[in-house]
LOKOLDO-373499 format. One record per residue (C-alpha): x, y, z; residue in one letter. Coordinates in steps of 0.5 Angstrom, whole numbers, plus 500, padded with zeros to 3 digits. Layout:
<tortors>
<<X; Y; Z>; A>
...
</tortors>
This chain:
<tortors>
<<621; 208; 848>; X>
<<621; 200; 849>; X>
<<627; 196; 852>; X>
<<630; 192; 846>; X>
<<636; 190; 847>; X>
<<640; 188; 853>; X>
<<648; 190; 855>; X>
<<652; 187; 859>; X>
<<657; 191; 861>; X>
<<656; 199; 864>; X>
<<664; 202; 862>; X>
<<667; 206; 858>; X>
<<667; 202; 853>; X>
<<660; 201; 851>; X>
<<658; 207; 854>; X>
<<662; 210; 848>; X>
<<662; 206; 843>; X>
<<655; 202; 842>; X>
<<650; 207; 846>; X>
<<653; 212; 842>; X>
<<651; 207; 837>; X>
<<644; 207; 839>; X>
<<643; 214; 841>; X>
<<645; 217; 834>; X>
<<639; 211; 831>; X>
<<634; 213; 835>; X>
<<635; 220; 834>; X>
<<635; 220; 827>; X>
<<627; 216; 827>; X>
<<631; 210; 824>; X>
<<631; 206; 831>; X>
<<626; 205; 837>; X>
<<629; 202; 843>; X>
<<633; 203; 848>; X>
<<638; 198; 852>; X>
<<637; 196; 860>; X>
<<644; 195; 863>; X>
<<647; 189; 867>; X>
<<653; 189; 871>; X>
<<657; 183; 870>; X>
<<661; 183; 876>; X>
<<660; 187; 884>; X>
<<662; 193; 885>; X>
<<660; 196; 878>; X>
<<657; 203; 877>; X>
<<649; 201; 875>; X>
<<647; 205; 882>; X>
<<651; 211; 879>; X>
<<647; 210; 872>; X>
<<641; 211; 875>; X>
<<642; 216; 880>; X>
<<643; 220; 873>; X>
<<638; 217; 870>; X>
<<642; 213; 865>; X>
<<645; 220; 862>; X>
<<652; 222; 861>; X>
<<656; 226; 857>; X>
<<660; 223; 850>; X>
<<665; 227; 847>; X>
<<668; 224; 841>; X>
<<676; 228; 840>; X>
<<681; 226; 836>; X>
<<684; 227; 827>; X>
<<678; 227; 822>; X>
<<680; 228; 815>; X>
<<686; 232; 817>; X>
<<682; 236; 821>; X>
<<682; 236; 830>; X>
<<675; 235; 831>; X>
<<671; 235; 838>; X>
<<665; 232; 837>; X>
<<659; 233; 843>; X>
<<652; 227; 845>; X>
<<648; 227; 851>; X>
<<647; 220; 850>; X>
<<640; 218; 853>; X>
<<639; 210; 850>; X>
<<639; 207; 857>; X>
<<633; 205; 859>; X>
<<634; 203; 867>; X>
<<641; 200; 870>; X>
<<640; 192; 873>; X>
<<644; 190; 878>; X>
<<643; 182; 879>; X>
<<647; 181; 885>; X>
<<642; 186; 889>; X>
<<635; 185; 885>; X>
<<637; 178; 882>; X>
<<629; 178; 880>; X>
<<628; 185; 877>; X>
<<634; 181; 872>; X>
<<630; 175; 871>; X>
<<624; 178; 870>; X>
<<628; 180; 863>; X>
<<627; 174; 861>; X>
<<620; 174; 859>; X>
<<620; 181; 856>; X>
<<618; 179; 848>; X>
<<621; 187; 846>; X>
<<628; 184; 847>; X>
<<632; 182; 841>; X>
<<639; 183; 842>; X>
<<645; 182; 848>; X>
<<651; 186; 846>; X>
<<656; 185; 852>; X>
<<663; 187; 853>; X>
<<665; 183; 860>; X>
<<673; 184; 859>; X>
<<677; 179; 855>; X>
<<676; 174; 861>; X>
<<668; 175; 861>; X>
<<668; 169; 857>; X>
<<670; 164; 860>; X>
<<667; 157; 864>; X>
<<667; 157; 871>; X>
<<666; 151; 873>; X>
<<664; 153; 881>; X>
<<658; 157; 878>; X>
<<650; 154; 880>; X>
<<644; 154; 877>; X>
<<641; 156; 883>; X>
<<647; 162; 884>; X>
<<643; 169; 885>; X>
<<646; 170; 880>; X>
<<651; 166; 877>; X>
<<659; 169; 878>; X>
<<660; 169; 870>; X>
<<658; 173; 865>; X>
<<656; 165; 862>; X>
<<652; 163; 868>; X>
<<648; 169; 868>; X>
<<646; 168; 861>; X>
<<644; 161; 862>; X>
<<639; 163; 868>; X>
<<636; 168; 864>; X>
<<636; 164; 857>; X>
<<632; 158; 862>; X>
<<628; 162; 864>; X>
<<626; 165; 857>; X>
<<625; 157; 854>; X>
<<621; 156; 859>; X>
<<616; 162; 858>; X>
<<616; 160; 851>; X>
<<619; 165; 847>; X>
<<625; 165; 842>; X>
<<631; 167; 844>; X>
<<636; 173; 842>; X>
<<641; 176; 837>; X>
<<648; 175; 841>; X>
<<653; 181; 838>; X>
<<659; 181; 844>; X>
<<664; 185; 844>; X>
<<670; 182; 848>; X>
<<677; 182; 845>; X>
<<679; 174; 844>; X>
<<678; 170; 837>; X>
<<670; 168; 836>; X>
<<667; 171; 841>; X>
<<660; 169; 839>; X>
<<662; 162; 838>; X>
<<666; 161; 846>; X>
<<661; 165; 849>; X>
<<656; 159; 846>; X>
<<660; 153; 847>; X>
<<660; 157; 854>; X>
<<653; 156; 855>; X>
<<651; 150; 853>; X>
<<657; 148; 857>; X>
<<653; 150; 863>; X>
<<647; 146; 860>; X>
<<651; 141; 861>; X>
<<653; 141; 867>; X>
<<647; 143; 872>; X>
<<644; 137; 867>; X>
<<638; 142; 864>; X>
<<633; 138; 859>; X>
<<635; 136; 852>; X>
<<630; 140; 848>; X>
<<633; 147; 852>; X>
<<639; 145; 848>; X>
<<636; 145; 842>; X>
<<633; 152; 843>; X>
<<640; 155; 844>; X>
<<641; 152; 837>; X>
<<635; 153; 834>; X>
<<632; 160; 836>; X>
<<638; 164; 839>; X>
<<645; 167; 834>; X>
<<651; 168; 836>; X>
<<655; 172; 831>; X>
<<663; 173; 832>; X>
<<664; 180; 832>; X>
<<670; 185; 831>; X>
<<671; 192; 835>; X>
<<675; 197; 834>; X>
<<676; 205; 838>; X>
<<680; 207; 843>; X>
<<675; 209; 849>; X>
<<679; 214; 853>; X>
<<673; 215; 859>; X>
<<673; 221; 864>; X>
<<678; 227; 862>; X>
<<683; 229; 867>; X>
<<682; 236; 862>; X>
<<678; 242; 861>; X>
<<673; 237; 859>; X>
<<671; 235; 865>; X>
<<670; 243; 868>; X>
<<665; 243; 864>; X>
<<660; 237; 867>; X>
<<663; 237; 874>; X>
<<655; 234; 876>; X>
<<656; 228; 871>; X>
<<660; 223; 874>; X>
<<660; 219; 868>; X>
<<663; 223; 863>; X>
<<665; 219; 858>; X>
<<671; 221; 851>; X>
<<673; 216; 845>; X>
<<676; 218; 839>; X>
<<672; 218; 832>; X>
<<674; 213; 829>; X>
<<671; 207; 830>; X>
<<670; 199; 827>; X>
<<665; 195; 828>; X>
<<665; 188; 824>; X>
<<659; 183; 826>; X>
<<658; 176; 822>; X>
<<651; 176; 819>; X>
<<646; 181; 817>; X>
<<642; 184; 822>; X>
<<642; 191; 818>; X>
<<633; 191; 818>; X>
<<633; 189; 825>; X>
<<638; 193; 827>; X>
<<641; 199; 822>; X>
<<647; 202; 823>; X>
<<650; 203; 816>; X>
<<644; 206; 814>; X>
<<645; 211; 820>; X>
<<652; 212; 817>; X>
<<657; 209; 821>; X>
<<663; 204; 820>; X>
<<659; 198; 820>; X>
<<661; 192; 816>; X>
<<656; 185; 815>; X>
<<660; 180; 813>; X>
<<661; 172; 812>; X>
<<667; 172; 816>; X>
<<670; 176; 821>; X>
<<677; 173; 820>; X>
<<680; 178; 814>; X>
<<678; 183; 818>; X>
<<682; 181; 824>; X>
<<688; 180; 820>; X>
<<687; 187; 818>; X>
<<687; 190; 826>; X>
<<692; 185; 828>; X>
<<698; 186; 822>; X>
<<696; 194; 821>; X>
<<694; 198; 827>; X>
<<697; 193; 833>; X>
<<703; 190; 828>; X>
<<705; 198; 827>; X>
<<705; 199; 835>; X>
<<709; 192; 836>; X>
<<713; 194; 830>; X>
<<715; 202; 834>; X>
<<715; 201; 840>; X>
<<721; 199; 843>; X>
<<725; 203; 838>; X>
<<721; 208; 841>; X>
<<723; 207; 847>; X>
<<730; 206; 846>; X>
<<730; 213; 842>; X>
<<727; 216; 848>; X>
<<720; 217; 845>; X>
<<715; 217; 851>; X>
<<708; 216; 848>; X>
<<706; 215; 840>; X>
<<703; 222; 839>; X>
<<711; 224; 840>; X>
<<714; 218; 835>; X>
<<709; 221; 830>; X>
<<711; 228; 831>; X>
<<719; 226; 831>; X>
<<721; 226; 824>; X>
<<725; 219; 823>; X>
<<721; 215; 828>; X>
<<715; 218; 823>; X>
<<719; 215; 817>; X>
<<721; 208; 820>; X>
<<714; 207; 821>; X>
<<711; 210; 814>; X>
<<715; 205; 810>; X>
<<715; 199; 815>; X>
<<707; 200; 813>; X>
<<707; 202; 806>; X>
<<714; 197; 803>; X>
<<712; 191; 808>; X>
<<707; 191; 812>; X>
<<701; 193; 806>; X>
<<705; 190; 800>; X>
<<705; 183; 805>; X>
<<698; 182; 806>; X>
<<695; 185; 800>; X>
<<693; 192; 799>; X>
<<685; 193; 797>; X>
<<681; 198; 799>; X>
<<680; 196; 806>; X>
<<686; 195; 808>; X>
<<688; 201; 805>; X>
<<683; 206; 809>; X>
<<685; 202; 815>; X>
<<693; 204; 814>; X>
<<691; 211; 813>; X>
<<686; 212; 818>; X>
<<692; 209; 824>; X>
<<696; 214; 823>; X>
<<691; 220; 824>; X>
<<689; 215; 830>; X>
<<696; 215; 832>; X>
<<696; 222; 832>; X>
<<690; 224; 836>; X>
<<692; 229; 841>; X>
<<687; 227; 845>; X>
<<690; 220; 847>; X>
<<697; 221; 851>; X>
<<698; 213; 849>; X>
<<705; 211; 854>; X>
<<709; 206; 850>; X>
<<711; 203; 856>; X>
<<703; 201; 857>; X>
<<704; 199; 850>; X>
<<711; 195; 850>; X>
<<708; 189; 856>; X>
<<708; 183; 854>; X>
<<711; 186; 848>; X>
<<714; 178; 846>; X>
<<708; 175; 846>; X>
<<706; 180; 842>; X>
<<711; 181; 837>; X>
<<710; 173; 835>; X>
<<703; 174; 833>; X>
<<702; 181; 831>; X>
<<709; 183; 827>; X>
<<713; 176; 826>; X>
<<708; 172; 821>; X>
<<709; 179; 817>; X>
<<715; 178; 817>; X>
<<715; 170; 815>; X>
<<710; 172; 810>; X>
<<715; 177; 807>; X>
<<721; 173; 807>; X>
<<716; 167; 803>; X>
<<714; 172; 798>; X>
<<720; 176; 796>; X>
<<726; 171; 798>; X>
<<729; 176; 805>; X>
<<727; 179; 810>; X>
<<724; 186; 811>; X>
<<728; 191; 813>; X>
<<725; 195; 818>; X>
<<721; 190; 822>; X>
<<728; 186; 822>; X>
<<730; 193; 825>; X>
<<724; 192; 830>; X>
<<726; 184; 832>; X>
<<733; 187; 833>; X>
<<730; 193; 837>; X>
<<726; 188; 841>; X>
<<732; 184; 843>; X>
<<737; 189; 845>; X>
<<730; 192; 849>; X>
<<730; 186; 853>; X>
<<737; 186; 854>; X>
<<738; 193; 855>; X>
<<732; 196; 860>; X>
<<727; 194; 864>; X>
<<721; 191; 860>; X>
<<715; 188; 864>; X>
<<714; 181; 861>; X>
<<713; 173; 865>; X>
<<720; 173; 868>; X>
<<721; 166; 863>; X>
<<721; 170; 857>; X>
<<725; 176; 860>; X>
<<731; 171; 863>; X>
<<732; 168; 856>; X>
<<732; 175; 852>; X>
<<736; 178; 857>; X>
<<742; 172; 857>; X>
<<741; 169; 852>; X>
<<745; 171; 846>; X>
<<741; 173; 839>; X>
<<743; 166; 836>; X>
<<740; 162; 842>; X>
<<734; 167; 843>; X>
<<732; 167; 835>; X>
<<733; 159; 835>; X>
<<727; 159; 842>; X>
<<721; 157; 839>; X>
<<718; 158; 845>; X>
<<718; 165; 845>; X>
<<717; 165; 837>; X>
<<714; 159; 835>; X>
<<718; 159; 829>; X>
<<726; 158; 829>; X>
<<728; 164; 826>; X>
<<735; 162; 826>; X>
<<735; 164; 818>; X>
<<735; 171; 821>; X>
<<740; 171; 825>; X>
<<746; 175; 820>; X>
<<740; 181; 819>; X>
<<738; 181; 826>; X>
<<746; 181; 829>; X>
<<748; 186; 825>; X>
<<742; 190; 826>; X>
<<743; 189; 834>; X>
<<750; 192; 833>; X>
<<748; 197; 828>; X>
<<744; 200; 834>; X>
<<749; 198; 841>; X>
<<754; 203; 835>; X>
<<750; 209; 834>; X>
<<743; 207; 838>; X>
<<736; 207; 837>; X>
<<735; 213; 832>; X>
<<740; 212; 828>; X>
<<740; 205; 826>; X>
<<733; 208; 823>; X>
<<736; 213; 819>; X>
<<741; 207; 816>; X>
<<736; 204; 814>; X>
<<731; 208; 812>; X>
<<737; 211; 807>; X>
<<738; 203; 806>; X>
</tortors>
């Protein structure tokens, strides 16, 4: 089978996620390709991937339509594992493979970045970006056209920042006009959206099964992956069946994840923590904290961002998500930083809500008043500015910073007051029943 695609990333989560992808087209016949694998950074586990030539064990786990479900692949679409750091030649040497069309990526949140100590004459390049640049040289050079970029990294217009990135280097190691215009004319970088929880090797019984497997993955079933562009003849995952989405723009979309999904968590978890719930699946297993969540979602979340059928299966598949007993998820781990995300996750629902309907939603007030009374009252892990002001400052001063929001907030300072001396009267609980019984 041909080598078609390349992947930066040897994780969890493309090993999850894309090669699960991959594995499931080809054995249906509807795909012939496989993909050679990059490591990105040093110390990566591509030595390891051909020590078990590039064979590992997948299980998908997690509520399927309401029912526990555990799913088995013996995942066999990568072809080789390269790393460039100790074959730099068998890695350039892609370039001038004609079978190659895609490079999907997953290099970290920070993978995408510009370093400007990086050389054209690096063996390889540190950044992810550079050694794309090496590579994409090389392939102008042999006269090929380039290649379909669909990277996976988790900031805003990934395609987009992973070009400017590259020509940024064309610039910088003063690389001929006409390359540039190649990267143009012959490569795409589509924007794309990603979404399933890789939970990687299992600390369970899972792992008794395949002890010889070093690289064992498990993710929960759900998963999304939206792409801007149409490479469905090229590349055919609808037809295979999975929740792939085509689109012009993969804003509305994002919108849906943000508000939805992390906007549910952001807008739980320091109720949660203050009713002393230690991970997600024990909110949703707790009746009130259950509640709290399903009318934040229904009355002011959804009615906010406008329900249709998209966002209306998203909701509804969170919370079967969230109720994956196989996915132990901390609130703790979910509640650092919980400032910052609270401003981009829960606050423009709120701002939205309150524009529409002329006041403020109840529970995500709750959930502002929550998160000021946990800074107060706990130990939250966030940059020492922004603990300092919420645990000193009082709720007027705190809603009125715009450093920490964005906004002024202080139309909410009656609601969040009186909600914050709801809970220091009769704590966290309680407050949700009064104000689910509001």
């Amino acid at each position: 089978m041909k080598e078609t695609i390349i992947q930066f990333g040897e994780g969890n989560f493309l090993r999850g996620f894309f090669d699960y992808f991959l594995h499931v087209m080809n054995k249906n016949g509807l795909y012939d390709g496989k993909a050679v694998v990059i490591q990105p950074r040093e110390g990566g586990k591509c030595g390891l991937l051909n020590e078990q030539n590039c064979k590992y064990n997948l299980y998908l786990r997690g509520i399927d339509k309401g029912e526990i479900k555990k799913k088995h692949h013996f995942i066999e679409s990568i072809s080789r594992g390269i790393d460039p750091y100790k074959s730099f030649d068998e890695y350039m040497s892609l370039a001038e493979n004609p079978d190659l069309k895609f490079v999907v990526s997953n290099t970290t949140e920070a993978g995408i970045a510009f370093d400007d100590s990086c050389s054209f004459d690096d063996k390889p390049c540190k950044s992810f970006p550079g050694k794309l640049t090496q590579l994409l040289y090389k392939r102008y050079k042999s006269g090929l056209s380039g290649f379909i970029f669909l990277p996976c990294e988790l900031i805003d217009n990934n395609g987009d920042e992973l070009k400017k990135c590259i020509l940024k280097y064309a610039e910088a190691w003063g690389l001929e006009d006409s390359f540039v215009t190649w990267i143009n004319n012959e490569n795409t970088f589509s924007n794309t959206l990603v979404d399933r929880i890789v939970t990687g090797y299992p600390d369970d019984e899972t792992a008794k099964l395949h002890k010889e497997d070093k690289l064992l993955d498990t993710a929960e079933i759900f998963h999304l992956w939206v792409i801007e562009g149409n490479f469905e003849d090229e590349l055919p995952l609808k037809k295979t069946g999975f929740n792939v989405v085509w689109t012009n723009d993969v804003k509305p979309y994002k919108k849906i994840k943000v508000r939805i999904l992390n906007g549910a968590h952001t807008s739980l978890v320091a109720g949660a923590i203050l009713s002393g719930l230690e991970t997600v699946g024990q909110a949703m297993g707790d009746e009130t904290a259950f509640a709290f969540l399903n009318k934040a979602m229904k009355e002011e979340i959804l009615s906010t961002i406008g329900e249709n059928e998209d966002s209306i299966a998203f909701a509804s598949s969170v919370f079967d998500r969230f109720k994956n007993p196989f996915i132990h998820h901390k609130w703790r781990a979910i509640a650092l930083n919980s400032v910052s995300k609270f401003s981009v996750r829960v606050l423009p629902t709120i701002l939205e809500y309150k524009e529409k309907n002329n006041k403020p939603p109840k529970c995500l007030t709750m959930s502002l008043a929550f998160l000021i009374y946990f800074y107060k009252n706990d130990s939250p892990e966030d940059a020492q500015s922004v603990v300092e002001a919420m645990k000193n400052d009082g709720i007027a001063d705190i809603l009125k910073n715009e450093a920490l929001w964005g906004e002024n907030l202080s139309d909410m300072i009656d609601a969040v007051t009186e909600y914050y001396n709801k809970i220091d009267t009769v704590g966290a609980k309680d407050a949700m029943k009064w104000i689910l019984s509001e």
